[in-house]
N, C-alpha and C positions, 0 to 999 in steps of 0.2 A: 699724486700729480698726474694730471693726463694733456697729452697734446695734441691740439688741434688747430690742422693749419697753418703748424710752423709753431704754434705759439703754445707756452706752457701756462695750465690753471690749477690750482690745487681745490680740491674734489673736499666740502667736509659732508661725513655721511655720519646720519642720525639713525638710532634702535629706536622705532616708534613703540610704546606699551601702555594700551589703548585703557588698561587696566588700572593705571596707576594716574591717569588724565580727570579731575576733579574739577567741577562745574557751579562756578559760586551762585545764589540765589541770588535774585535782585532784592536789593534792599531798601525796594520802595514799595506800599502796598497797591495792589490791581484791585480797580473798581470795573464795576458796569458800564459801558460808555455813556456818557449823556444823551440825548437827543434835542437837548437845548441847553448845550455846551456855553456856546455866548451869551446867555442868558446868567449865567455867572460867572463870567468875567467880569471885573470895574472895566467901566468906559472910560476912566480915568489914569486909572496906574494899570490897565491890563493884565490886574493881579485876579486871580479866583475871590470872591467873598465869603467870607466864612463866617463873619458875624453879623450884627444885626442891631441896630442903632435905634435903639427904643423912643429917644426921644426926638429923633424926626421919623421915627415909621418908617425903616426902609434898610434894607442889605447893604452891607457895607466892605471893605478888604482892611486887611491888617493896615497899609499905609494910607486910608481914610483917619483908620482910629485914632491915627499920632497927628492927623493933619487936620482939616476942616472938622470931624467929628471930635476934638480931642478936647474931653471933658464932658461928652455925654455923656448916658446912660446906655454902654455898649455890651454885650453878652456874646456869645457862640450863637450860630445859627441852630446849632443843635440842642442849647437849651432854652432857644425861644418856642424852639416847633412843642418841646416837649412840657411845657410851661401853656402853650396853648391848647394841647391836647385832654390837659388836665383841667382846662378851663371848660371846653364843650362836652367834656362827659360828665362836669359837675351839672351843667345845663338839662343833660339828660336826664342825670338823676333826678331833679327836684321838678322835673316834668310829668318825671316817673311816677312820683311820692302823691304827686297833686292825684295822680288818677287811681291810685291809692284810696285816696283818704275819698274818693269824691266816692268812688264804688262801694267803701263801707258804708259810708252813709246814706247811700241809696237803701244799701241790704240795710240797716239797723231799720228807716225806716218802712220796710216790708213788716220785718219780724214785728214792731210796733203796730202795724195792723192785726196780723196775723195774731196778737200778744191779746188784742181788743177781741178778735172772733172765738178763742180757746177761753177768756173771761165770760165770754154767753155761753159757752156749751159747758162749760164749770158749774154756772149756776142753774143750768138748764134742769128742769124738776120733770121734765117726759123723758124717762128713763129709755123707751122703744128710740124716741129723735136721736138721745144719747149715745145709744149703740148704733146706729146707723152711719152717725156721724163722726165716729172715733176711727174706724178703720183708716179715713182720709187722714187722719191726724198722726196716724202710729208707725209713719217715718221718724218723727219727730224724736220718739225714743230712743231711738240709734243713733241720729245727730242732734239733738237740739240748738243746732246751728248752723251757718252754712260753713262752709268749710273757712279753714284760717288762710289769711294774707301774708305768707312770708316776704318782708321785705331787705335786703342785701346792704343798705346804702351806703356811701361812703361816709368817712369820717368825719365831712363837713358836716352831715346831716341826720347827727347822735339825737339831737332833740327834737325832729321832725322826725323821724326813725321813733323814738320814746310816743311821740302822739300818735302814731300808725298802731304800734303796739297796744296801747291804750285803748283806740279806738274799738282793735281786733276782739279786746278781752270783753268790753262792755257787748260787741256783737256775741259773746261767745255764752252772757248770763242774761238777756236779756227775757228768752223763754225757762231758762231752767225751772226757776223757782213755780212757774205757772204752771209747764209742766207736773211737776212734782205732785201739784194739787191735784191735775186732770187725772194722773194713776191713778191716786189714791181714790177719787169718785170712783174709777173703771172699777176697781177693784171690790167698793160698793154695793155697786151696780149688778156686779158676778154675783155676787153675794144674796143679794136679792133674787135674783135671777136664775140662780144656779138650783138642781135637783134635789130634792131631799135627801137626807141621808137614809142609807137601808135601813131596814128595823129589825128584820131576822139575818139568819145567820145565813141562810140559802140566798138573801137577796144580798147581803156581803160578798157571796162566793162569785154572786156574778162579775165581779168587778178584783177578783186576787189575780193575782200577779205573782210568776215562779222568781224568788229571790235566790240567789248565788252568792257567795262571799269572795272578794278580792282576795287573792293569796299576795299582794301586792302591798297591801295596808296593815296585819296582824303585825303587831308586837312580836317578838321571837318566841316569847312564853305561849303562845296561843297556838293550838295544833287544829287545823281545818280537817274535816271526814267529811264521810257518806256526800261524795260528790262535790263537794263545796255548799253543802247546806250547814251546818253544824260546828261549832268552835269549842275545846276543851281547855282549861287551865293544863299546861303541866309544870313538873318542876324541870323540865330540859328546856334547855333553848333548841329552837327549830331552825334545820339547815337551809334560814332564807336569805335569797339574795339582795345583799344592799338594796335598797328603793326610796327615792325624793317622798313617795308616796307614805311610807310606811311608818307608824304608829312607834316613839321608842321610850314613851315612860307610860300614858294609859295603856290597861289592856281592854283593846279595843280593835274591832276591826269592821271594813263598810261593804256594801255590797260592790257589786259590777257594772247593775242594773243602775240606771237612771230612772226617775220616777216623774212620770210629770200627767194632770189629768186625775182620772178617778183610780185608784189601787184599792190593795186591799191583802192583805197578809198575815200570816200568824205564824209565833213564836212558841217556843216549848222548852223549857229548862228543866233542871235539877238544880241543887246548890242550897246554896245561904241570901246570893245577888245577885242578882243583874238589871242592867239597865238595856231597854228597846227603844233605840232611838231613830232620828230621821236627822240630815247635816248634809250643808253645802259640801260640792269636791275639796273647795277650797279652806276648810276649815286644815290648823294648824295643825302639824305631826310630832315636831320633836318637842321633847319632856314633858314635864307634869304639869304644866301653866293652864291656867283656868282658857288659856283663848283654844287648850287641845281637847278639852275634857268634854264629853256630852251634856248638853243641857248648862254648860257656866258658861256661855255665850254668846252671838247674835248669830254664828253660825251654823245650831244645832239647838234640837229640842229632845226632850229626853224624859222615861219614865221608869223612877225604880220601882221594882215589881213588887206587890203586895205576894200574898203567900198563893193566890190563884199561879199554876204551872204553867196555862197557856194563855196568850194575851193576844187580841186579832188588835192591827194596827190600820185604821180608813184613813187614807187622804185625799183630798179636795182639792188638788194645787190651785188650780183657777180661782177657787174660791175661798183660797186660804183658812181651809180645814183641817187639821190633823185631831183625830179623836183612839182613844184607846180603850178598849173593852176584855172585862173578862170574859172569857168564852165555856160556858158548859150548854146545858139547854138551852138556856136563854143569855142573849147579850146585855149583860150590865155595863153602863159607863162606866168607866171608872176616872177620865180625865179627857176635857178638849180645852184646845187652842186655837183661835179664832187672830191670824195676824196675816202678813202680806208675804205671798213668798216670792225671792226675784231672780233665783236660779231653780235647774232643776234639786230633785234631792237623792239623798242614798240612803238605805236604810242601813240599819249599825246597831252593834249589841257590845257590851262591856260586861264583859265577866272578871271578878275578883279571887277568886280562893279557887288554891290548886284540886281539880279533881271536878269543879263546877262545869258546867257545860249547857250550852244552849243552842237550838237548830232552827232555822224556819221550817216551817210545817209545809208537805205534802200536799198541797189539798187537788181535789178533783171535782 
């Protein structure tokens, strides 16, 4: 109690503890301000509008809904906007699709022309025009179409989306099969066109080529020498490291070299067998299956050796030649194959029985 003035007042004093003073959130949520605030409000009940009165067209407030509007077709404002949003992007789509389909069928009919000018030069019998005029043409083999039309569409538009596709695929076979023919002329045409083969052994030598063997590809039983020329049967397995590439039921192994153009090589064995072959990179490696084996399939060609020890191996790529000769004084055939080839190749030898062995040759 303190006095003042004559007169007594009693004093009550507070311990302020700024610490223990707890600040409630408000519990209503903050928006963005509007900038056309009155623009929803009702002019009516000067409520906010929040819905949306479908069947007069037009924003409405909760106490519309229960009065003059009551019994329409009334929604949220928030699921009309989003109700229409789904409507003008369907608009887009199938705006989309139209120019789609219009563009394929522009290009089909291109390649339809272009389908008529590859049918003259197919049948075309001046072999010089023929080559002249295929260079122009020999994009074609890398695409024989124009590129595809992915299209996205929504779910409304599963079966115009299915005709796109449709369209795509028919743009996509329209040259193949013509194509196909047109190589096969080119290929002809090399043939016709392409050098003699040598006739001696000196005119062979002009055109050998030094073969290596992939340490990459033998089977484990196979031990690589003398440089990587040469492969021996043994009875150990070889300290090689795992490889996608490598051979694990034929014993077989391929060179390093790629072969493409005029070659020209020779082999040398000892033994009981062997086979000197030629095969795509991509012919098959694990097990015994005729698609890994040299010569039992379309990816390899192959020759079991007669009792001649050295065999010169020519090939012709361009002109789909592979020919094989015994080699002493003179070069006897002994076998050719006359087919198309569409990758490069490798050369490959398959040795049987432990202690056999076979090397490419030296030559100089």
């Amino acid at each position: 109690m303190v006095n003042v003035s004559g007169k007594s007042f009693y004093v009550l004093s507070l311990d302020f503890d700024p610490s223990v003073v707890h600040i409630s959130e408000p519990k209503h949520k903050l928006t963005e301000p509007s900038k056309s605030l009155q623009e929803n409000v009702c002019s009516r009940h000067d409520e906010l509008m929040k819905m949306f009165c479908r069947t007069d067209q037009q924003c409405i407030c909760y106490l519309c809904s229960v009065g003059e509007h009551k019994g329409h077709d009334a929604v949220s404002a928030a699921a009309e906007r989003a109700d229409r949003q789904r409507h003008a992007q369907q608009e887009t789509e199938v705006s989309r699709v139209k120019e789609l389909q219009e563009k394929l069928e522009q290009e089909i009919t291109e390649l339809r022309r272009k389908d008529g000018e590859l049918e003259q030069l197919s049948n075309s019998e001046d072999h010089i025009h023929f080559l002249h005029s295929y260079p122009s043409w020999s994009a074609l083999s890398e695409s024989p179409h124009s590129p595809r039309i992915n299209t996205r569409p929504l779910r409304y538009f599963e079966d115009v989306a299915a005709a796109v596709s449709e369209l795509g695929d028919k743009l996509q076979g329209v040259l193949k099969d013509k194509w196909t023919d047109v190589s096969l002329r080119v290929t002809e045409v090399e043939v016709l066109l392409s050098q003699p083969e040598p006739k001696s052994r000196a005119d062979f030598l002009k055109h050998s080529r030094k073969i290596t063997l992939d340490p990459n590809t033998p089977i484990t039983q196979l031990s690589l020498s003398e440089g990587g020329r040469k492969v021996t049967v043994t009875d150990q397995h070889q300290p090689y490291s795992d490889h996608p590439e490598r051979f694990t039921g034929w014993f077989q192994v391929l060179s390093r070299e790629s072969l493409t153009g005029c070659c020209y090589w020779e082999v040398e064995w000892r033994g009981r067998a062997v086979s000197i072959a030629v095969a795509y990179r991509n012919i098959s490696r694990a097990g015994w299956g005729n698609d890994c084996g040299f010569g039992y399939n379309d990816r390899s060609w192959a020759l079991d050796c007669p009792e001649s020890s050295r065999v010169g191996v020519y090939l012709d790529h361009r002109a789909g030649i592979l020919s094989f000769y015994s080699v002493s004084d003179t070069m006897t055939l002994l076998h050719r194959v006359r087919t198309r080839f569409t990758q490069p190749l490798h050369a490959g030898l398959c040795v049987y029985n432990t202690g056999d062995a076979a090397e490419f040759s030296s030559l100089k």
